[in-house]
N, C-alpha and C positions, 0 to 999 in steps of 0.2 A: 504493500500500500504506500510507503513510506519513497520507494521507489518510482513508482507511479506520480506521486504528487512532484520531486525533483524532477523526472520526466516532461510531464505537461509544463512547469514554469518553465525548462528552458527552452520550449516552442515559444512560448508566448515573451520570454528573451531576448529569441532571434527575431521573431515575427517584429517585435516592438523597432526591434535595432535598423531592420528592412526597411518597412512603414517607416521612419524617421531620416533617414538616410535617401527615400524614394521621395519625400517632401521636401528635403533637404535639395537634393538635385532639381525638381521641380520649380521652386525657388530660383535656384541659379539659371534654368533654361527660360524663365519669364523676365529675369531681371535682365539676359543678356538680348531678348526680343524688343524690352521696351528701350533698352541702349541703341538699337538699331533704331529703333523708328526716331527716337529722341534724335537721332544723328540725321536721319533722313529728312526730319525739318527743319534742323539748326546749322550743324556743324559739316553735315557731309558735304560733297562733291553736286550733291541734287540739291542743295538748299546754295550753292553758289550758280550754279541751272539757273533757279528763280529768282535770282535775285538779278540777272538778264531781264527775264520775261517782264517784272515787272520794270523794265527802263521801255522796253519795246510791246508792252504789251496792245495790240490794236495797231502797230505801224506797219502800214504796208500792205496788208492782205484781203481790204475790202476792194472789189471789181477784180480781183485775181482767179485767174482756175487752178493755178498751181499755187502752194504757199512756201515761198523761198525762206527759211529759217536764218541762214547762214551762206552764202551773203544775203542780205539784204538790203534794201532800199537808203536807210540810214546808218548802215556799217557795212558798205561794202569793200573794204580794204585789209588786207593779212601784209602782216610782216614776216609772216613763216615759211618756211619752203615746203613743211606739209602741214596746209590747215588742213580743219574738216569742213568737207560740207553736208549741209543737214536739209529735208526737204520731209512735206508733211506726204501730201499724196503720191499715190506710186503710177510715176511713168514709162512709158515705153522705152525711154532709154534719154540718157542725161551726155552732153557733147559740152565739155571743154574746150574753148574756137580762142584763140590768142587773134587779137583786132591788130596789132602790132606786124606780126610776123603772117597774116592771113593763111593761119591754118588751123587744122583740127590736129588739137594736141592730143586729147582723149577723148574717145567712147564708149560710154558704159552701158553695158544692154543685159550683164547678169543679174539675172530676177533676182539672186538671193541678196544680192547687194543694192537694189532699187527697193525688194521690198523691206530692209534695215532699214533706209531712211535718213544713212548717215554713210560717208565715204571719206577716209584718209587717203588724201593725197601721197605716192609716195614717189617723192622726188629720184631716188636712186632705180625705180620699177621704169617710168613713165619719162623722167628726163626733167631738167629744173623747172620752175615756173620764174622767168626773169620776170624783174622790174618790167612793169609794165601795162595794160590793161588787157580783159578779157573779157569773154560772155560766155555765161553757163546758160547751154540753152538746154530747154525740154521739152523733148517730143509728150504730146498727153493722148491719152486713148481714151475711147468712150464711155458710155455708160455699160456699154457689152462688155467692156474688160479686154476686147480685140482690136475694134476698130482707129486707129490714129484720127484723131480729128485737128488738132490746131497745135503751134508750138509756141509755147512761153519762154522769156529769156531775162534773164539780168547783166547788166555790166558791173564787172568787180575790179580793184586796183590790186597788185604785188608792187610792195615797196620793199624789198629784203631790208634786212639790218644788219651791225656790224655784229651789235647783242643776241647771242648764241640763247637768252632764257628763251628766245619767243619758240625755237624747237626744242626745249628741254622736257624731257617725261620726267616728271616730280616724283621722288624714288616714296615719298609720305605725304600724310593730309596736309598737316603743316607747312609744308612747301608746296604742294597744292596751291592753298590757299593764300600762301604769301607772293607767288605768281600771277595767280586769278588777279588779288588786291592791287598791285603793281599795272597791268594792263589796261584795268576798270578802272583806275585813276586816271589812269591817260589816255580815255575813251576807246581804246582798242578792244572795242567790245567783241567782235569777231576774234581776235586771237584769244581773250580771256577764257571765249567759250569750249575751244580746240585746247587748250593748257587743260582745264577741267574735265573733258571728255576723254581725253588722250590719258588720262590719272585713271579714270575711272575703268574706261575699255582696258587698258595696259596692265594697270597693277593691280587691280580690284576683279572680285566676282562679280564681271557687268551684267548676268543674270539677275544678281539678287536687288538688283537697280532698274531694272531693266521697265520696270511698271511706273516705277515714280518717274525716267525719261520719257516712256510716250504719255506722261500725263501732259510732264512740261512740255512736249512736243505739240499736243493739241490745245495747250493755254496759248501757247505763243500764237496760233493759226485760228482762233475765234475772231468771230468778226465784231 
């Protein structure tokens, strides 16, 4: 009997020890979900996103059928040799045309990367982007999803620079963000938004991001 009672307590030992230790981690895996979201409004690479959107929010995309994100109408200039470019709806194929040199530098027609939404330029693939001006045009298709109907275009500036930050991948947030701060000061909104994205895609699980971009994707492209 006496056996049996030692017995059953140390079920109920272990039992207590599990159950406290499964509350215990439970604990830790909400406190480190609400750290994430906390980071997702404030401190992250997505809360440097918004804080774009709201300089540009409404510029530029009413009587448009395409919505240019990057370049666009009131920042169309990089100082980088690979920005990104970002775009809302998916076209049939997107043409980088140098007005300078009257050519077609690049044509992009792979779906996977039209329907992303976003394209790194990459200067050592494709060949440099000199100083200079350009036009990102795009072919749009219909409501069928097939048909080409009409093509939209914007004209953008390359100004290189001698300052290597504006192609640097920020190895942390911190430096993220103290590049983002550096280029939003100096109006280079378009490069601040490529330093931030280029962190995020590059060093980060741009997956676990990936919902709160096409939010800001579609804040920035409301009419």
């Amino acid at each position: 009997m006496f056996k049996t009672v030692l017995l059953i307590a140390g079920y109920l030992l272990i039992y207590s020890t599990t159950s406290a230790l499964a509350q215990e981690q439970q604990q830790i895996d909400s406190l480190q979900v609400a750290t994430k979201v906390a980071a997702t409004k404030g401190d992250s690479v997505t809360g440097l996103v918004r804080k774009i959107i709201d300089k540009f929010k409404g510029d530029g995309t009413r009587g448009e059928e395409f919505c240019f994100i990057f370049p666009r109408k009131k920042s169309a200039m990089t100082h980088s040799s690979a920005p990104i470019f970002r775009w809302s709806t998916i076209p049939e194929s997107l043409v980088i045309y140098s007005l300078g040199e009257e050519r077609e530098i690049l044509k992009i027609k792979d779906e996977k990367i039209l329907a992303q939404r976003f394209f790194i330029y990459d200067p050592v693939k494709y060949g440099e982007l000199t100083n200079g001006e350009y036009e990102l045009r795009v072919q749009l298709l219909g409501n069928d999803g097939e048909s080409v109907v009409e093509m939209d275009s914007h004209i953008f500036a390359v100004k290189q620079e001698t300052d290597e930050t504006y192609d640097r991948i920020p190895n942390s947030l911190e430096e993220a963000h103290r590049l983002f701060d550096g280029f939003y000061e100096r109006g280079d909104f378009w490069d601040a938004n490529t330093v931030a994205l280029r962190y995020l895609i590059m060093k980060e699980d741009f997956s676990v991001w990936k919902q709160e971009i096409d939010q800001a994707r579609q804040l920035f492209c409301e009419d």
